[in-house]
C-alpha positions in Angstrom: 36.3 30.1 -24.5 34.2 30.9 -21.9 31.3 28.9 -23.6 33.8 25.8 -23.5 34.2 26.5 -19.8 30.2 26.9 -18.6 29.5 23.5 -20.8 32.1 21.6 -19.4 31.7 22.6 -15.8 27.8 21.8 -16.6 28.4 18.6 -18.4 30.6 17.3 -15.3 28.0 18.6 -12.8 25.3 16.5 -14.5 27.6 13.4 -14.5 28.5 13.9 -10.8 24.6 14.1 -10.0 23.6 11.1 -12.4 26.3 8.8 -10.7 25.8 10.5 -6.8 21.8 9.3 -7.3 22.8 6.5 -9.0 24.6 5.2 -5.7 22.0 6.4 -4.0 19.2 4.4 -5.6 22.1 1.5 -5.5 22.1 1.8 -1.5 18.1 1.8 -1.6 17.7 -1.0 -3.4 20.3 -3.0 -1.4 19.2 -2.0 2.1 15.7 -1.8 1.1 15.2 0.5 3.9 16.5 -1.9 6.7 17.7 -0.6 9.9 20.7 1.0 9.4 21.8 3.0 12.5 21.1 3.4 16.0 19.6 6.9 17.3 19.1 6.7 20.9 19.9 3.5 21.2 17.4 2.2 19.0 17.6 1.2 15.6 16.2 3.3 12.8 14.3 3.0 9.9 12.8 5.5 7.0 10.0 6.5 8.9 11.8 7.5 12.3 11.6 11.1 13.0 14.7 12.4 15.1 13.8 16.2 16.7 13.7 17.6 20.0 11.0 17.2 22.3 8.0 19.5 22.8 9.9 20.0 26.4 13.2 20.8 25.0 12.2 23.3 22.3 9.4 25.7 24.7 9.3 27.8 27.4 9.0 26.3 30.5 6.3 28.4 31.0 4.4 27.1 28.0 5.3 23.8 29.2 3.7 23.9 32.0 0.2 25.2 30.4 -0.1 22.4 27.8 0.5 20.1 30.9 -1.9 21.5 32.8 -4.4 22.0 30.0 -3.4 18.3 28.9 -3.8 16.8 32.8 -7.6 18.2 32.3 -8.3 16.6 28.9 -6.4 13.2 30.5 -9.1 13.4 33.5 -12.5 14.0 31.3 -11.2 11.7 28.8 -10.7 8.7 31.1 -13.6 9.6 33.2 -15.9 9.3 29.7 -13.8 6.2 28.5 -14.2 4.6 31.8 -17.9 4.9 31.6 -17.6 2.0 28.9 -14.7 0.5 30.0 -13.8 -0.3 33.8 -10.6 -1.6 32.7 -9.4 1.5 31.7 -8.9 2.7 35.6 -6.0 0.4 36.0 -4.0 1.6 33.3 -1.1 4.6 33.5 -1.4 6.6 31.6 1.5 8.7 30.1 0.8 12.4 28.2 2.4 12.6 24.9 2.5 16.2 23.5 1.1 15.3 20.0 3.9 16.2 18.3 6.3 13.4 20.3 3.9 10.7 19.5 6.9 9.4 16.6 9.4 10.0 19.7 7.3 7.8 22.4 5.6 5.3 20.3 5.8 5.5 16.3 10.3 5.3 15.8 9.7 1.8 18.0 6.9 0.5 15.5 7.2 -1.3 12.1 6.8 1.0 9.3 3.6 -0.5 8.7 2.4 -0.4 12.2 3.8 2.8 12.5 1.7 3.9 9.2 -1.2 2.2 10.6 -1.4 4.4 13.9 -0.8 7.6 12.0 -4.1 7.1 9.5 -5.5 6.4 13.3 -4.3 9.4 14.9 -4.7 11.5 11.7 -8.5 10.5 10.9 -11.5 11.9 9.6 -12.7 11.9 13.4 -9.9 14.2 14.0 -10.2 16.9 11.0 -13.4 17.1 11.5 -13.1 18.0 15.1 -10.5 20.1 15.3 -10.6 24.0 14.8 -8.7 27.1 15.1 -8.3 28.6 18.2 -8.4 24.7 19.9 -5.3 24.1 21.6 -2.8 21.4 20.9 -3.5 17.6 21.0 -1.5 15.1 23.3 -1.9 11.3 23.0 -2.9 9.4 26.6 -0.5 6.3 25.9 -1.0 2.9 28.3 1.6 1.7 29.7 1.4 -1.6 27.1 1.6 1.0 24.0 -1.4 -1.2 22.8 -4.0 1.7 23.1 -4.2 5.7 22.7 -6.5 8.5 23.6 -6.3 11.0 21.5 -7.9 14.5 23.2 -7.2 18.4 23.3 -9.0 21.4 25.0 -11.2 23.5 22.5 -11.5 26.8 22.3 -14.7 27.4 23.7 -13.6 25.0 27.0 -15.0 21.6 25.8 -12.4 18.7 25.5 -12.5 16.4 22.7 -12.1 12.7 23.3 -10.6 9.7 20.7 -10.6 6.1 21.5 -7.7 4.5 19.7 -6.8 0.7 20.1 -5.0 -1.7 18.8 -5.3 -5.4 17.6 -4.0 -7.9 15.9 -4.7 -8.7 12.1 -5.0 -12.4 10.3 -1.2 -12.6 9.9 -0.8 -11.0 13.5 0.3 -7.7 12.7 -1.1 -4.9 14.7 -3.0 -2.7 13.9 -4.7 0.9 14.9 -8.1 1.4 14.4 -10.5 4.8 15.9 -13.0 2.9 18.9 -16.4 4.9 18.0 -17.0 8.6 17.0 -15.2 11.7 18.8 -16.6 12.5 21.9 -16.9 16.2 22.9 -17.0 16.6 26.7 -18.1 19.9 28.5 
């Protein structure tokens, strides 16, 4: 009896699962990952991250370190951009903690462009320039969201420095390409 019982209870758990990913894969297909709600007032797809900010979820204390460490890095790495670029002094610039690049930039984007920045942001030029013991990365952002600088105190006091822009493809999609090799600023 108790064999009849552990089958059947089983045997309807499977069906409940087969016809819950069934509507599932259903809901996919039809949406085919479309917009489907608003979160913060914007409307969100598959690749939209929803979390609290770097702000909300440390110390103020530690807060205000990374800022200050972060305000360094966004002063060498202008200063070493600017030596190539002129055009770079009129910009503002706005600090992104690294880890609120999807909350400030990416959620807004396509999926591709939002793809696109990330294999940008996550390059070779990044893993092979970052170590432990460096301290986290923020993202300078322009105030056009067209180009990023992608920078972080090391460990042993210098600051790395990424170029990151932006620019339209042959069907004028944008896309996010690394500007040169990493710099490393003492």
């Amino acid at each position: 009896m108790l064999n009849k019982k552990i089958l059947l209870t089983t045997s309807a758990a499977m069906l409940a699962s087969v016809v819950v990913g069934a509507s599932v894969w259903a809901s996919i297909e039809k949406n085919d990952f479309t917009p489907t709600e608003l979160v913060n007032g914007h409307k969100v797809t598959t690749h939209v991250n929803n979390h609290e900010s770097f702000q909300e979820r440390n110390s103020p204390e530690l807060y205000k370190s990374m800022m200050e460490k972060w305000e360094r890095a966004k002063e060498i790495a202008i200063n070493d951009i600017m030596s190539r670029d002129a055009a770079i002094m009129k910009e503002i610039w706005t600090i992104v903690p690294s880890t609120d690049i999807d909350l400030e930039l990416t959620n807004h984007l396509s999926k591709e462009e939002s793809n696109s920045f990330k294999d940008a942001l996550f390059s070779d030029e990044r893993k092979n320039n970052i170590s432990v013991g460096d301290y986290m990365p923020a993202v300078l952002l322009n105030e056009k969201k067209d180009r990023a600088i992608l920078t972080w105190l090391k460990g042993t006091g210098e600051t790395v420095v990424i170029d990151i822009k932006s620019k339209k493809d042959e069907s004028g999609n944008r896309i996010w390409y690394i500007d040169g090799k990493a710099k490393i600023k003492k």
